[in-house]
C-alpha positions in Angstrom: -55.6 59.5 -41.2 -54.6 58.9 -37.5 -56.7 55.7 -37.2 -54.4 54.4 -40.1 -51.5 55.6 -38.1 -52.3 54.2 -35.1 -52.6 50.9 -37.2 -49.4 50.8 -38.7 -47.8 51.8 -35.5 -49.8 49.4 -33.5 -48.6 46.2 -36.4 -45.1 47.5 -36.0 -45.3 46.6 -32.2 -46.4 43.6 -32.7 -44.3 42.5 -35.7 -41.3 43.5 -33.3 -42.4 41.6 -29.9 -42.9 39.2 -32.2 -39.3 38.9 -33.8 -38.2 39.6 -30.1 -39.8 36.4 -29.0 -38.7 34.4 -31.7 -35.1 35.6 -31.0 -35.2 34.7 -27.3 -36.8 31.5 -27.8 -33.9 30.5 -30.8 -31.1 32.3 -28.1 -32.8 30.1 -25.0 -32.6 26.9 -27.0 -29.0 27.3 -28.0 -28.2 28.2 -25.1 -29.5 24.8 -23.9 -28.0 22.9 -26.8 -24.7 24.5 -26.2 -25.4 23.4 -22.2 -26.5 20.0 -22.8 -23.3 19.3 -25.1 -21.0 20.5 -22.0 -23.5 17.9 -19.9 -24.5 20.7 -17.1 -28.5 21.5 -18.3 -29.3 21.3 -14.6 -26.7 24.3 -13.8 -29.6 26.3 -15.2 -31.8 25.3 -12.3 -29.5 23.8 -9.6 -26.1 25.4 -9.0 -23.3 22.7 -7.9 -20.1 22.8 -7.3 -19.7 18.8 -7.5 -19.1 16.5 -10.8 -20.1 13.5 -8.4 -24.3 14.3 -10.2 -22.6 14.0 -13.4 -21.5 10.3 -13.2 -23.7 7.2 -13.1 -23.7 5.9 -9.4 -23.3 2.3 -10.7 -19.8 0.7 -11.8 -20.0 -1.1 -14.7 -17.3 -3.1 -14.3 -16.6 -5.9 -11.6 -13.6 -8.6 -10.7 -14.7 -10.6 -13.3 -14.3 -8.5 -16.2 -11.1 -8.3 -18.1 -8.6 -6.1 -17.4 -8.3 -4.8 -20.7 -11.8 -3.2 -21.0 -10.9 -1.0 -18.2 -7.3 -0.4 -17.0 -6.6 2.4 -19.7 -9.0 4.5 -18.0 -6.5 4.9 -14.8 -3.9 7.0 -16.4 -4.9 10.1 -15.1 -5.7 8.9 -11.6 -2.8 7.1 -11.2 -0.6 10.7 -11.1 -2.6 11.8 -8.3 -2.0 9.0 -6.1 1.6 8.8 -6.8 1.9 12.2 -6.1 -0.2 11.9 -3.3 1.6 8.7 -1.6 4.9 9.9 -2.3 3.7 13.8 -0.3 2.2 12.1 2.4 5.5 9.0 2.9 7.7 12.3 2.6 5.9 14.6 5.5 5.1 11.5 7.3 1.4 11.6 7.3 0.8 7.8 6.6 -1.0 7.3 10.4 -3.4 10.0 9.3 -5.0 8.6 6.0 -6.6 5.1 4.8 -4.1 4.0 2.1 -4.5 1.1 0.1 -2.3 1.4 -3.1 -1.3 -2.7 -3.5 -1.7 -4.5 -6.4 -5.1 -5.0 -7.9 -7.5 -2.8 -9.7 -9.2 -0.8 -6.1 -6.9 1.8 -4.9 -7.7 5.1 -2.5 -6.1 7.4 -0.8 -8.6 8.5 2.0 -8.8 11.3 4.9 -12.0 10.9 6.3 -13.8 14.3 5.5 -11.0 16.4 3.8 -9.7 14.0 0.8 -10.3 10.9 -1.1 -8.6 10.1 -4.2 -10.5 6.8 -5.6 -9.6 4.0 -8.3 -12.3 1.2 -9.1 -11.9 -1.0 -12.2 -12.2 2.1 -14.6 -13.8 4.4 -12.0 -12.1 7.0 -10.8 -12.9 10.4 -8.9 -11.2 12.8 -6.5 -13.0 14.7 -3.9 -12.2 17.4 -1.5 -14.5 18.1 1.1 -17.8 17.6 0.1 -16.8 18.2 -3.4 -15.7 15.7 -6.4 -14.0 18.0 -8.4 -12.6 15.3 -11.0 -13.9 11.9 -12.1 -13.8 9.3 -14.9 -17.3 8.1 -15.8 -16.3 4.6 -17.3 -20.1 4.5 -18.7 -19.6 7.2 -21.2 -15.7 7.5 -21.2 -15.9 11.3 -20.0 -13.7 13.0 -17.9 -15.6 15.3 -15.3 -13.4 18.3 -13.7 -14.1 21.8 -11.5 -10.8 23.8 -11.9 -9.4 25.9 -9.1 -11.7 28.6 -10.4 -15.3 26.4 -10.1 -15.0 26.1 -14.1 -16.5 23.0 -15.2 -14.5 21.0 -18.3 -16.6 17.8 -20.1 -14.4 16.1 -22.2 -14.3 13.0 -24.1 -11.6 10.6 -22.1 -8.0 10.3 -23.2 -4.8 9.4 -21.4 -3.0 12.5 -21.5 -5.7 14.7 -20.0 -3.5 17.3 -18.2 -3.7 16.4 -14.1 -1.9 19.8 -13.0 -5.3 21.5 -11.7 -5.9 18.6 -9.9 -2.7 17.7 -8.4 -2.5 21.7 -7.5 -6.1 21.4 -5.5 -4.8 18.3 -3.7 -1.7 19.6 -2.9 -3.5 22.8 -0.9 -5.7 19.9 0.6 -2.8 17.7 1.9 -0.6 21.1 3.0 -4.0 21.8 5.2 -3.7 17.9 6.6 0.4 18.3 7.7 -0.4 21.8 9.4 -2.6 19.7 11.6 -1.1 16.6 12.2 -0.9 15.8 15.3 2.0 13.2 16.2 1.6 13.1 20.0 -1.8 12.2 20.0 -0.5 8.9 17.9 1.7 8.3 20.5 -0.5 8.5 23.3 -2.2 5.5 21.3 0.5 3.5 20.8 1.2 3.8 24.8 -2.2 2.9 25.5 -2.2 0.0 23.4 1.2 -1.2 25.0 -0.2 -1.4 28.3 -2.7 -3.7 26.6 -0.2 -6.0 24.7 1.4 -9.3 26.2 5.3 -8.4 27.2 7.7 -11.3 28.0 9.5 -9.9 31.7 11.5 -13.1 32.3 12.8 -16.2 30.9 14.4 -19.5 31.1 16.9 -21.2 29.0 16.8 -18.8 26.8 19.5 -17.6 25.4 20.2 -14.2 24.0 22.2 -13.6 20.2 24.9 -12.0 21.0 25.4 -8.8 18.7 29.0 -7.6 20.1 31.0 -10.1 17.6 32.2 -9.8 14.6 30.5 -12.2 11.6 30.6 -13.2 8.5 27.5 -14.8 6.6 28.3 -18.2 5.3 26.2 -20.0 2.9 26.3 -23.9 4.1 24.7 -27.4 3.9 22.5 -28.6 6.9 23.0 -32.2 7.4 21.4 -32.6 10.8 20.3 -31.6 14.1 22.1 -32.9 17.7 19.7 -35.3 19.1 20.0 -33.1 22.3 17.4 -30.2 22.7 17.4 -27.1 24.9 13.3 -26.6 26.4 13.0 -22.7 27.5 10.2 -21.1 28.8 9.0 -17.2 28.9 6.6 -15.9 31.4 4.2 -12.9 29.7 2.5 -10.6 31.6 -0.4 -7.4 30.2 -2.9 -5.0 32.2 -6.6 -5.5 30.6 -9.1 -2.8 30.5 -10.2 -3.1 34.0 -6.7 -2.4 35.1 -6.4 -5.9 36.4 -3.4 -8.4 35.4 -2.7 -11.1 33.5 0.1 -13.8 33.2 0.9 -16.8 31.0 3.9 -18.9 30.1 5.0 -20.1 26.7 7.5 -23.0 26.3 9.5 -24.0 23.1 12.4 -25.9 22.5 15.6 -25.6 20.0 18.6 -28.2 18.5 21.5 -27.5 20.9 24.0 -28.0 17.8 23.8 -28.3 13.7 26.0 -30.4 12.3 26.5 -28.9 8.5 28.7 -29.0 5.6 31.0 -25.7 5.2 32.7 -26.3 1.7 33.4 -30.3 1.6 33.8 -30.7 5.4 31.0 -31.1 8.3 31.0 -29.1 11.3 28.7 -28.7 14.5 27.4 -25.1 15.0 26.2 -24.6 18.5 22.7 -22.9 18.5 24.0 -20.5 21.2 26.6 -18.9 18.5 24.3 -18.5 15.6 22.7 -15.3 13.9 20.7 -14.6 11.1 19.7 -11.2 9.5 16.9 -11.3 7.3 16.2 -8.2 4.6 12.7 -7.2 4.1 11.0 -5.3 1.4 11.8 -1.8 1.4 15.0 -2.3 3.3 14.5 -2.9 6.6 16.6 -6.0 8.4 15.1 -8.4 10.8 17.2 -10.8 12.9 16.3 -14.2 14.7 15.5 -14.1 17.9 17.4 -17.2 19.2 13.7 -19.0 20.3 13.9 -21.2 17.3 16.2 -23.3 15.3 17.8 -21.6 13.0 17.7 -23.8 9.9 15.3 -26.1 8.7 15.5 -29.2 6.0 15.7 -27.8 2.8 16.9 -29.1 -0.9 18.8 -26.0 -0.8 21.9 -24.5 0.8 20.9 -21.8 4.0 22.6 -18.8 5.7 24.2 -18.5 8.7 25.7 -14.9 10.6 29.0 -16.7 12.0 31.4 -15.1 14.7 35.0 -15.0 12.4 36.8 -16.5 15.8 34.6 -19.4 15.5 35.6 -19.5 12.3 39.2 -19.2 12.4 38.9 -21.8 15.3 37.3 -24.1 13.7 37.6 -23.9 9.9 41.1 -22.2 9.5 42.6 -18.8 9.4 42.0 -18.8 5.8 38.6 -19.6 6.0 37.5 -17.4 3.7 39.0 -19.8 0.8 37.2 -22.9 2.1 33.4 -21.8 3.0 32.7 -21.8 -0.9 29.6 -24.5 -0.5 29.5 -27.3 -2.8 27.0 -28.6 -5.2 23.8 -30.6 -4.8 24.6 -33.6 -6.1 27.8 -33.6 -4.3 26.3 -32.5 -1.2 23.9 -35.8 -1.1 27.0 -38.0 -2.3 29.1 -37.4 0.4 27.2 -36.6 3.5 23.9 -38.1 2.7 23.5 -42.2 3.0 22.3 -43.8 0.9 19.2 -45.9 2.3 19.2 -49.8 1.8 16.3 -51.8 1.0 16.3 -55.6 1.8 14.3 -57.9 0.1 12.7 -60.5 2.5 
């Protein structure tokens, strides 16, 4: 009777070890499964705390595919860098980072070991540190991200994948970056790299705009130049690396005088009284320096910054009414002869 017992008992064991088995083995291989759809099987046997294992190394796409295959991949990207441009132009950071955000399909943001936020042709991926924790594989169309609590999220790509983890993580980064700048030690560059540059200490004949009067742009007609020219010369002097100097000279030459067409009447400008303020992108104002001429032969009329006493001398009190610049063809008509061709 107990050898019966013992038998029962002894099938029971096995009959349960071998459920058990069978239960772990189903449990392990879901597990995987599950894993695998979530595309982190290797967490299992290599911990990471980077997506950048997750995405093929090779791009797929180049310069010479079409746009369209790729560019609706950069939506989410794109709300990193413009937050990330706009923090860093607002704190004044630009001299610590490698920014290239012009036209074309290659963009980054880049601060050599802390951050780089990358766009190429489809491609996109932010790191911090040592750590991409965000990228678009254009391969598979998958979006890769490591939330601010090491959570990995695998999901199919679509434009209004929600950036605010991201952002938040590169905002903490680029914080870190303005505690540290360091603006003197920019400035201690810039003075270094003066004392290499060329600076002009004296000149001849040349003359210098005068910013104290008052002046009034006026569109006008150039006819011609004086046939009398004005030759300066500068005389440029630097310190090389040896702490040895160096001198040149540089010699130009401008028109002494314009003659142009304000409204329906011709006038000579002397080059000594002439300005001209250009606006550049963004803003920011450039004016002539007085070495060259200041207008050139165009099919076109041309701006000139004109002291109002010259004007008022020379055009009328009411110049204001009579600077209105006349048309093309009436332009050539009255002030531009006509050129005769004899037949021999």
């Amino acid at each position: 009777m107990t050898n019966k017992s013992d038998q029962i008992f002894l099938a029971c064991v096995i009959v349960m070890w071998v459920l058990s088995a069978i239960f772990f083995i189903d449990c392990l291989f879901n597990t995987l499964e599950n894993l695998e759809i979530l595309g982190a099987t290797m967490f299992l046997f290599k911990p990471s705390f980077t997506v950048s294992n997750l995405v093929y190394k090779d791009r797929r796409y180049s310069d010479s595919d079409r746009l369209r295959n790729y560019v609706g991949l950069h939506t989410p990207i794109y709300r990193v860098l413009n937050h990330a441009q706009k923090f860093i132009l607002a704190k004044g950071l630009s001299r610590d980072f490698d920014i290239h955000m012009n036209r074309g399909q290659q963009k980054w943001i880049y601060r050599e070991d802390v951050l780089n936020i990358r766009l190429d042709r489809g491609y996109s991926a932010v790191s911090i540190g040592a750590r991409t924790i965000f990228a678009v594989d254009e391969w598979t169309r998958t979006i890769y991200h490591i939330d601010a609590s090491g959570r990995l999220a695998v999901t199919e790509y679509y434009q209004d994948y929600d950036m605010t983890d991201v952002i938040a993580q590169v905002t903490e980064a680029l914080e870190v970056i303005a505690e540290h700048y360091n603006a003197d030690k920019y400035d201690a560059i810039d003075a270094d790299k003066a004392r290499l540059q060329w600076f002009c200490y004296a000149a001849d004949n040349l003359g210098v705009v005068n910013d104290t009067w008052k002046r009034a742009t006026v569109s006008l007609w150039h006819i011609r130049d004086s046939k009398k020219t004005v030759e300066w010369t500068k005389y440029w002097g630097r310190e090389t690396l040896d702490g040895s100097k160096q001198y040149k000279t540089t010699t130009g030459e401008h028109p002494s005088a314009y003659l142009v067409a304000i409204g329906d009447k011709s006038y000579w400008i002397p080059h000594s009284i002439c300005s001209r303020t250009t606006t550049l992108h963004g803003g920011r104002e450039l004016r002539h320096d007085g070495a060259g001429r200041f207008l050139g032969f165009h099919m076109s009329t041309s701006t000139l910054d004109l002291p109002v006493w010259w004007l008022e001398k020379t055009v009328g009190v009411d110049w204001a009414d009579k600077v209105e610049p006349i048309g093309r063809s009436a332009f050539f008509k009255a002030f531009v002869p006509k050129r005769r061709y004899y037949r021999r």
